[in-house]
KOLGULUM-128019 format. One record per residue (C-alpha): residue in three letters; residue number from 1; x, y, z. Coordinates in Angstrom, 2 decimals. Last residue first. Layout:
BEGIN
<pt resn="ALA" resi="NUM" xx="X" yy="Y" zz="Z"/>
...
END
This chain:
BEGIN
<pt resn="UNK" resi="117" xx="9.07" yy="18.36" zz="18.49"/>
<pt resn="UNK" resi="116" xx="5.15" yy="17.99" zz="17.67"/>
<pt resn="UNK" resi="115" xx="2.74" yy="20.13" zz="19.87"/>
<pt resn="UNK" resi="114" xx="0.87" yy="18.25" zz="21.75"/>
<pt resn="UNK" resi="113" xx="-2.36" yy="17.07" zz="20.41"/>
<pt resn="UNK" resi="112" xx="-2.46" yy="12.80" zz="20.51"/>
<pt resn="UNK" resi="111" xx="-0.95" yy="13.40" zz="24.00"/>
<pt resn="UNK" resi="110" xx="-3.42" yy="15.32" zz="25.36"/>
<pt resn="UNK" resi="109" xx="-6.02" yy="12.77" zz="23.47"/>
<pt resn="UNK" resi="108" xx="-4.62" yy="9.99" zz="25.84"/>
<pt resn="UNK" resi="107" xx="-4.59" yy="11.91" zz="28.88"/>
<pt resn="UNK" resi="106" xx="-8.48" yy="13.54" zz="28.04"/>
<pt resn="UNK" resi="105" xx="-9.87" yy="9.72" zz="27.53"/>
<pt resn="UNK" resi="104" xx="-10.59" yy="9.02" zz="23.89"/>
<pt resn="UNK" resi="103" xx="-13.90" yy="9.60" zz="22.24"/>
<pt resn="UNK" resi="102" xx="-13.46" yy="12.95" zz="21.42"/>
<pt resn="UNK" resi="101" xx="-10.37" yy="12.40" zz="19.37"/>
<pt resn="UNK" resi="100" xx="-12.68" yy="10.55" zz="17.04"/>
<pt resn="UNK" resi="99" xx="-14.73" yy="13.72" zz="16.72"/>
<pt resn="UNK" resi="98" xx="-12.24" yy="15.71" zz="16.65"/>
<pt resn="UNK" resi="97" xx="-10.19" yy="14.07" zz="14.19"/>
<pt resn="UNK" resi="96" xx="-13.55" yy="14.58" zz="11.58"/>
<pt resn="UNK" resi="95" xx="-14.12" yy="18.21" zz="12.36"/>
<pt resn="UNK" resi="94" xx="-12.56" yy="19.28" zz="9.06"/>
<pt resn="UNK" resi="93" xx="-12.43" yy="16.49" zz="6.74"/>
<pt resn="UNK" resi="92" xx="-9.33" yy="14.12" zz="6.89"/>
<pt resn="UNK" resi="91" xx="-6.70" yy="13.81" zz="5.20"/>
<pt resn="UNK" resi="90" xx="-4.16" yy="17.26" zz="6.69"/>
<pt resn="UNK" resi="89" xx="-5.78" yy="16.28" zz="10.24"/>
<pt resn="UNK" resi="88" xx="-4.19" yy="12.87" zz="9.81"/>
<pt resn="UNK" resi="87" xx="-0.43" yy="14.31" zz="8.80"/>
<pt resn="UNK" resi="86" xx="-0.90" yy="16.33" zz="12.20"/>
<pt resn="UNK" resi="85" xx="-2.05" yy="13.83" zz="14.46"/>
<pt resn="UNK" resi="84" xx="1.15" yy="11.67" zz="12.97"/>
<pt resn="UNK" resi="83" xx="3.35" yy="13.72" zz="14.22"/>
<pt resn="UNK" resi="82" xx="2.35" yy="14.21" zz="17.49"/>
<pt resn="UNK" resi="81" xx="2.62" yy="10.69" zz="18.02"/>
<pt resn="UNK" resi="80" xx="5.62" yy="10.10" zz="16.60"/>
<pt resn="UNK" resi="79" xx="8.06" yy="12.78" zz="19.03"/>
<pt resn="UNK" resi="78" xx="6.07" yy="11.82" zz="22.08"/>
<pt resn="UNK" resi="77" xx="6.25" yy="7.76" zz="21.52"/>
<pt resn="UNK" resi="76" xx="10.09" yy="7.94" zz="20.57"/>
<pt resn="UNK" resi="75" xx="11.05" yy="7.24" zz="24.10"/>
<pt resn="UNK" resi="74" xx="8.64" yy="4.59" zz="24.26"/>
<pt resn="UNK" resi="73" xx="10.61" yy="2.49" zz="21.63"/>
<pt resn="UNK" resi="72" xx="8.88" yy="1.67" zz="18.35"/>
<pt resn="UNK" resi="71" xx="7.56" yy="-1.52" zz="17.19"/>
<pt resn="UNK" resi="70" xx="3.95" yy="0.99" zz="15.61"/>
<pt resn="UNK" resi="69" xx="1.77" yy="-2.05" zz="17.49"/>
<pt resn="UNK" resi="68" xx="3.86" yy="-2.83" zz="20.58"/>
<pt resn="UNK" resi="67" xx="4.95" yy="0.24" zz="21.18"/>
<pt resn="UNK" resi="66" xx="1.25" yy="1.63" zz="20.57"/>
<pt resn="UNK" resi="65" xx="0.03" yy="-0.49" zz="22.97"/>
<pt resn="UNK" resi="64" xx="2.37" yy="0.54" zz="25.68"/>
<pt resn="UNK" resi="63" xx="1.88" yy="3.68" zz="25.10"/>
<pt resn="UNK" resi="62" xx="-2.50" yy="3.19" zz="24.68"/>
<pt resn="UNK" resi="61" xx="-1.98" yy="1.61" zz="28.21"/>
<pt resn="UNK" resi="60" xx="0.44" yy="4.38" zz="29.70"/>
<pt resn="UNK" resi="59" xx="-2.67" yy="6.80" zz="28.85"/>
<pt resn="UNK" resi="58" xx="-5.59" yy="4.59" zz="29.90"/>
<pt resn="UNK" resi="57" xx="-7.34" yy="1.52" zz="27.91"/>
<pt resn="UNK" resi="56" xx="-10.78" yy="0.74" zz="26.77"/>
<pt resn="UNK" resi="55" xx="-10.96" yy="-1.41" zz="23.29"/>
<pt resn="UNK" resi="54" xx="-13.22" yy="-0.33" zz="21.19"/>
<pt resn="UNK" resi="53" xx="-13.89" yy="-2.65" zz="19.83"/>
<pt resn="UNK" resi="52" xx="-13.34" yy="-6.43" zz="19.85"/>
<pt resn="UNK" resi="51" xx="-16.38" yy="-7.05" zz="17.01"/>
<pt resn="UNK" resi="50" xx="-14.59" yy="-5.09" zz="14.71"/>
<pt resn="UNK" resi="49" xx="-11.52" yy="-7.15" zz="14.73"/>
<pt resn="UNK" resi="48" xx="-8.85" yy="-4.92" zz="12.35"/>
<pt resn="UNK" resi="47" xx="-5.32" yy="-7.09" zz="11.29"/>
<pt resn="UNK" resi="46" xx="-5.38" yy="-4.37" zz="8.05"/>
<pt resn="UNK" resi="45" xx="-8.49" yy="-1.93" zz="8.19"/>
<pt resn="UNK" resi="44" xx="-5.67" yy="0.97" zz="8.24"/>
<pt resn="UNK" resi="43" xx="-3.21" yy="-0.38" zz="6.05"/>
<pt resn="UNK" resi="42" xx="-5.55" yy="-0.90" zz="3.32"/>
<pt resn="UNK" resi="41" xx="-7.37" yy="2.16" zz="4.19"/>
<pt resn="UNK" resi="40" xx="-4.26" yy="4.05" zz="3.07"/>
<pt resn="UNK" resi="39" xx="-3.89" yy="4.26" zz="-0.10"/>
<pt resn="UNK" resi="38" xx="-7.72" yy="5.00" zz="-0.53"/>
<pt resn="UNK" resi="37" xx="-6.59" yy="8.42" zz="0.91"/>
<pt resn="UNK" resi="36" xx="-8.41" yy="8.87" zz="4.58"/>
<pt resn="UNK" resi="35" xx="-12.03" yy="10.46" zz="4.76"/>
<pt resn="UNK" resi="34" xx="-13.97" yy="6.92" zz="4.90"/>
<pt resn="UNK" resi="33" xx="-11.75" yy="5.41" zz="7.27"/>
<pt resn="UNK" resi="32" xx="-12.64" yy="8.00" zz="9.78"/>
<pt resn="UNK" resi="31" xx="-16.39" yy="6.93" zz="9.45"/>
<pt resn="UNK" resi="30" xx="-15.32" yy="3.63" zz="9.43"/>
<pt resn="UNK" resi="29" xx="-13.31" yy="3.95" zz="13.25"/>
<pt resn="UNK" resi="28" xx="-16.47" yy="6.24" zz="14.35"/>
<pt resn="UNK" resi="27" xx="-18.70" yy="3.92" zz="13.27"/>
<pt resn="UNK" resi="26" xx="-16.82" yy="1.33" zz="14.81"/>
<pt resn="UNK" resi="25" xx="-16.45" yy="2.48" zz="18.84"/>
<pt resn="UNK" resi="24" xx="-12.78" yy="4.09" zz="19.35"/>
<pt resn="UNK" resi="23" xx="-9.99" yy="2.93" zz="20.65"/>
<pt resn="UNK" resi="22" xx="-9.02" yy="-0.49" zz="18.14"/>
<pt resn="UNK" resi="21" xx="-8.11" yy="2.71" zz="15.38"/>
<pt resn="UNK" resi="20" xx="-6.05" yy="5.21" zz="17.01"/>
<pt resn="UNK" resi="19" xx="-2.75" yy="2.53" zz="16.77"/>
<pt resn="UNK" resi="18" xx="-3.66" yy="1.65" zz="13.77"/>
<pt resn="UNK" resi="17" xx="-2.27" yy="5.53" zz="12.00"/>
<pt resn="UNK" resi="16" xx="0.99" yy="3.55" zz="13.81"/>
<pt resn="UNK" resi="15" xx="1.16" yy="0.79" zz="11.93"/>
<pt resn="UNK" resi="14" xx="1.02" yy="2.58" zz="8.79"/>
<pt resn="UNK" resi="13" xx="3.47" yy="4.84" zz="9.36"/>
<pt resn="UNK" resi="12" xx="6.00" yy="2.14" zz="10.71"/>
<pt resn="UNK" resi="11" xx="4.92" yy="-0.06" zz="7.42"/>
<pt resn="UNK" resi="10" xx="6.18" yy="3.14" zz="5.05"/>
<pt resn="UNK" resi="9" xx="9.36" yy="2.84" zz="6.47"/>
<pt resn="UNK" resi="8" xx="11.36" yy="6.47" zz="4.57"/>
<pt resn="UNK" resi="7" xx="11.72" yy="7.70" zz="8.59"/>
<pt resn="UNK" resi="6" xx="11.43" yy="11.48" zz="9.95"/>
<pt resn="UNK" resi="5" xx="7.66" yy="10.62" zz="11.36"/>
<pt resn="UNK" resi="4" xx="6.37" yy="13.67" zz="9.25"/>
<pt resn="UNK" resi="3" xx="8.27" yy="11.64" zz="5.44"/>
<pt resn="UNK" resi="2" xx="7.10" yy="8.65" zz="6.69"/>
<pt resn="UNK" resi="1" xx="3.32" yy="10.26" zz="6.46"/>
END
């Protein structure tokens, strides 16, 4: 995934497949934990409160949150985000970004799917 977000900081990559995580309800947060490389479900259960989620927030929210959780600028926020959609549909089982995506408010997802720069 650093490789997608044009950086060689493996942390930034995993901070940001987080940022998805705390938004939707837990089965759907395991169930996507389930299809991802074992690698990663370190990074993505790390710091996780299951018994806070999910936690409900709008399109500038889940920005602002995911500045504050990937420690990137806003600016960059369109050209990551994108990105890392992409690299998650490559791990996961057909159908299985979907569903999560489903979950989110239609700003938020629109974001999660436009087409990376």
């Amino acid at each position: 995934m650093p490789e997608a977000l044009g950086t060689e900081d493996h942390h930034l990559a995993h901070r940001v497949l987080r940022t998805l995580r705390d938004r939707v309800t837990v089965g759907v947060a395991a169930h996507f934990a389930a299809q991802l490389p074992e690698l990663l479900w370190g990074a993505y259960y790390d710091g996780w409160d299951s018994s806070a989620v999910p936690i409900k927030f709008d399109r500038e929210g889940y920005v602002n949150r995911f500045v504050q959780e990937a420690k990137v600028s806003a600016e960059d926020v369109p050209r990551i985000v994108p990105a890392v959609t992409a690299v998650v549909r490559e791990h996961v089982s057909p159908g299985q970004l979907e569903s999560a995506l489903e979950q989110l408010p239609h700003d938020i997802r629109a974001l999660l799917l436009q087409p990376a720069a």
